[in-house]
N, C-alpha and C positions, 0 to 999 in steps of 0.2 A: 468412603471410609466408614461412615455409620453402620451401611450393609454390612460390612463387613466385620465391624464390632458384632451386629445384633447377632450376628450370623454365627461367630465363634461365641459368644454366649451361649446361642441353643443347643451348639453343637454340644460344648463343654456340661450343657444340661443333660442332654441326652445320654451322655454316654457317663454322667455319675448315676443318674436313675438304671440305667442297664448297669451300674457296679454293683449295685446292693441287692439286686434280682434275688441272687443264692441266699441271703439272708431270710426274704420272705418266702421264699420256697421252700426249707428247714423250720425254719417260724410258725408254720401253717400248721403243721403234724400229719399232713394229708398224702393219702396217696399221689403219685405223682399225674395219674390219670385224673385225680381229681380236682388237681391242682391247676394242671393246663386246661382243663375246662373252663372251671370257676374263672378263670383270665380270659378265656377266648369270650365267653359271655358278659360279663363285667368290660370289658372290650369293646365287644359286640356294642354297645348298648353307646357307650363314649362314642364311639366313631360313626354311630346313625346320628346323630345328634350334631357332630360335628359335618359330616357329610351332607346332610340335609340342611345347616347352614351356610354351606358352602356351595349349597345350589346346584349337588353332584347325583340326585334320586333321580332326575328326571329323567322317560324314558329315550331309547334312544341314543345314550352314551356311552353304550357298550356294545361291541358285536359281539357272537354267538361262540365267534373266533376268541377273543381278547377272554369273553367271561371263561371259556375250557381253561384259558391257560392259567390264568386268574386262581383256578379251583386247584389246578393242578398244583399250582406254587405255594398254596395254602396248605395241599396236604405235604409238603415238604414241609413247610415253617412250621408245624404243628410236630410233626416226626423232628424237628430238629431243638425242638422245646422239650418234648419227652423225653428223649437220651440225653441235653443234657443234663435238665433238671434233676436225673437218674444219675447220674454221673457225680452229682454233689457229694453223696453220701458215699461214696465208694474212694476216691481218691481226690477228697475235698474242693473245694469252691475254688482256691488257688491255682489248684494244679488242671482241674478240668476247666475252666475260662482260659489257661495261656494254651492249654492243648486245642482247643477248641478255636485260637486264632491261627491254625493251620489253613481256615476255611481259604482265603486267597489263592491256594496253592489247590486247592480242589478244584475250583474256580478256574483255574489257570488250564487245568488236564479239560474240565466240561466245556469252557470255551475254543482250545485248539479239536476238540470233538466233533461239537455241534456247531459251532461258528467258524471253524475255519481261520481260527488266529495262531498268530506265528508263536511258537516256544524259541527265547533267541539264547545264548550259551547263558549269558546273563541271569535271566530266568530259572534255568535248570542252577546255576549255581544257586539261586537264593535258597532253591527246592532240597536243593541236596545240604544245606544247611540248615534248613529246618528238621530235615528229618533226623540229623546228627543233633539235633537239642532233645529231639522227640526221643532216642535212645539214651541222652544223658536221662533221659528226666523217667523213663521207665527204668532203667536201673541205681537209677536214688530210691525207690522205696522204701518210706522209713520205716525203724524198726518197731514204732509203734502199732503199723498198720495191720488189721486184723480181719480174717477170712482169707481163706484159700482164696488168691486172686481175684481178690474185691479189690484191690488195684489196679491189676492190670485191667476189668470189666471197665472202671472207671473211664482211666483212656480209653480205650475201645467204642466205650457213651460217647465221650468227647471228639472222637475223630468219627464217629457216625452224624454226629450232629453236626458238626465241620462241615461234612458231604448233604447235606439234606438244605443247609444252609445255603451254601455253593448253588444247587437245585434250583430253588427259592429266589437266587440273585439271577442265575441263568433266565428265569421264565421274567422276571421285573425287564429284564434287556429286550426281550421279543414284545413289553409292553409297552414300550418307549412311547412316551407322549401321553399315556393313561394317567389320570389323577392317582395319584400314590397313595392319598386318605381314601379311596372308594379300591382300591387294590386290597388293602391291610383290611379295610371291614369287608372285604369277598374272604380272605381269607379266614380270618377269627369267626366268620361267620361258618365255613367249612370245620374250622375245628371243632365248632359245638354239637355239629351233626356224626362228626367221624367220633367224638367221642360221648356220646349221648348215652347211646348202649353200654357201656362201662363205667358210668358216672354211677357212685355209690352215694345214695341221699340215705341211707343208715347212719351212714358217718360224718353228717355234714357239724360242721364247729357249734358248741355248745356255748360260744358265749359273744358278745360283742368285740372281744380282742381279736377273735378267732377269721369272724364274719370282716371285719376292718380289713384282714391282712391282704383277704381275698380279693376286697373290694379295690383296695389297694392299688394291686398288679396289675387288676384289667382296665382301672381308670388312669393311674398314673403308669404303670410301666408298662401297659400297651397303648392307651388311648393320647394322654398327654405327649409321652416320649414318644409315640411317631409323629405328630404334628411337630416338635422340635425336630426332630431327625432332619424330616423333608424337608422343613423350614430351610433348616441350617443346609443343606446339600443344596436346594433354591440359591442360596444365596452364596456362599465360598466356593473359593476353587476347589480343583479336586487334592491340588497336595496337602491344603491347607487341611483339608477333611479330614485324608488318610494318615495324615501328621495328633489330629483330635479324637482319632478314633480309639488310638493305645488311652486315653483316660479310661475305657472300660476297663480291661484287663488291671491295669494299675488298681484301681478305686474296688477290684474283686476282692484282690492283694492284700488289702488295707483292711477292707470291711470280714475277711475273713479272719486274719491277725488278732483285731480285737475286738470282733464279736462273738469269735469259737475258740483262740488262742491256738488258732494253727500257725507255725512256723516252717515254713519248708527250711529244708535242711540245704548242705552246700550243693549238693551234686542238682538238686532240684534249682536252685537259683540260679548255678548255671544254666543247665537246662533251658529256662527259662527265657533269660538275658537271651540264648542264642534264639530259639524260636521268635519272640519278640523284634531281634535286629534283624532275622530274614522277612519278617511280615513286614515291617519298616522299609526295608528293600526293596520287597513288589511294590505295597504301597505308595512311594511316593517315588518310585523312579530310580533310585541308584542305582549306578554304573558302576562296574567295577573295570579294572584292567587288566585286562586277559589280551595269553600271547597273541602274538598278529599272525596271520598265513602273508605268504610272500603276495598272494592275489588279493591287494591292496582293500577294492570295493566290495569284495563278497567277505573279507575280515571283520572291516566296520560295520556292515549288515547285520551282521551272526553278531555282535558283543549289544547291539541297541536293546 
């Protein structure tokens, strides 16, 4: 039972540090190439330190196989920091984190793909109500919003990031049994290189508020939050996880409200609610009751 306190603790850590992500992202003033550097290095630096006290440098604990796919997963998790981080400023921090928890359902198509996992009616129903939130919530846009389809760009960030993310979890599953802290520093290590060439040191923050926000990100919201992540995923079940994991999304919700005085409007809240209760859906297993076929065992199969 202890484990299992510490364990929804970390988790409950994790995923409020990942709520307020949009806040220093906007905070920063930086371009967003600039921004997911400064993180992946700042990163970088946390999770050698943590890696290397964890007894994870040593040679020999990685094959040649595991570090490609490693690289490969990084250049997705990096493309899936970029569009969304991108996607803040166009169709706000609320609305692009619940678009953004489409990611399951990406997930869902890359695994019946490349893995060979079964899509059952159950499944395609959560799918198919997700996407019926994903049009309430593109046709809520309010009427405050400004730019020829800088909303719609918005979602569009959001559901590329979705799929890039998807990516990212897809290559973690072919790495089963890899240290997860020597994973995430292959990766942020990958991002410093992919975006090195791009990185604008004309522009870097002029003051210590500036420098803090950055240091920030790549010590607390990447270095510290995945050692809680993995922590917490070590130790909880899986419902219990995918039950802990909507505090992201919520805690965006929040910290957008009253850090920018954004309100989504109704049609958005629906929206919302519904994308939400279908990721909740895959997440943690609900069944729904759907008609039976006369041929009893091949019914209950198809509704699992």
């Amino acid at each position: 039972m202890n484990e299992i306190r510490r364990g929804t603790a970390e988790m409950t850590a994790a995923m409020l540090i990942s709520g307020t992500i949009g806040w220093f992202v906007l905070m920063s003033e930086q371009p967003v190439t600039g921004v997911v550097f400064w993180r992946c290095l700042f990163g970088a630096l946390t999770l050698l330190v943590i890696c290397g006290a964890m007894g994870l440098l040593r040679p020999g604990i990685l094959s040649l196989r595991t570090f490609v796919i490693a690289v490969g997963g990084g250049v997705a998790i990096v493309l899936n920091w970029l569009l969304l981080f991108a996607a803040y400023s166009h169709a706000s921090i609320s609305i692009a984190t619940t678009v953004y928890n489409t990611q399951p359902f990406m997930l869902l198509g890359l695994g019946a793909l490349f893995l060979g996992e079964k899509i059952t009616l159950t499944k395609l129903f959560w799918l198919g109500l997700a996407f019926a939130g994903m049009a309430v919530i593109v046709e809520g846009k309010p009427a405050e919003a400004t730019g020829a389809g800088s909303y719609a760009i918005g979602i569009l960030f959001s559901l590329g990031a979705a799929f890039f993310y998807a990516l990212a979890a897809l290559a973690a599953k072919w790495l089963k049994g890899t240290p997860p802290h020597l994973i995430a520093l292959i990766q942020v290590s990958t991002g410093i290189l992919m975006l090195l060439p791009f990185a604008d040191f004309s522009a870097l923050p002029r003051d210590a508020g500036g420098w803090s926000i950055l240091v920030t990100m790549g010590v607390v919201h990447t270095g510290v939050m995945y050692v809680l992540l993995y922590g917490a995923i070590q130790k909880l079940p899986t419902h219990l996880t995918g039950a802990l994991s909507f505090i992201y999304p919520i805690a965006a919700i929040v910290v957008d409200r009253f850090a920018f005085g954004h309100v989504l409007g109704l049609a958005q809240i629906i929206g919302a609610v519904i994308i939400l209760a279908a990721a909740a859906g895959m997440n943690l297993g609900w069944t729904i009751a759907l008609p039976r076929l006369k041929s009893g065992p091949l019914s209950k199969e198809a509704a699992e």
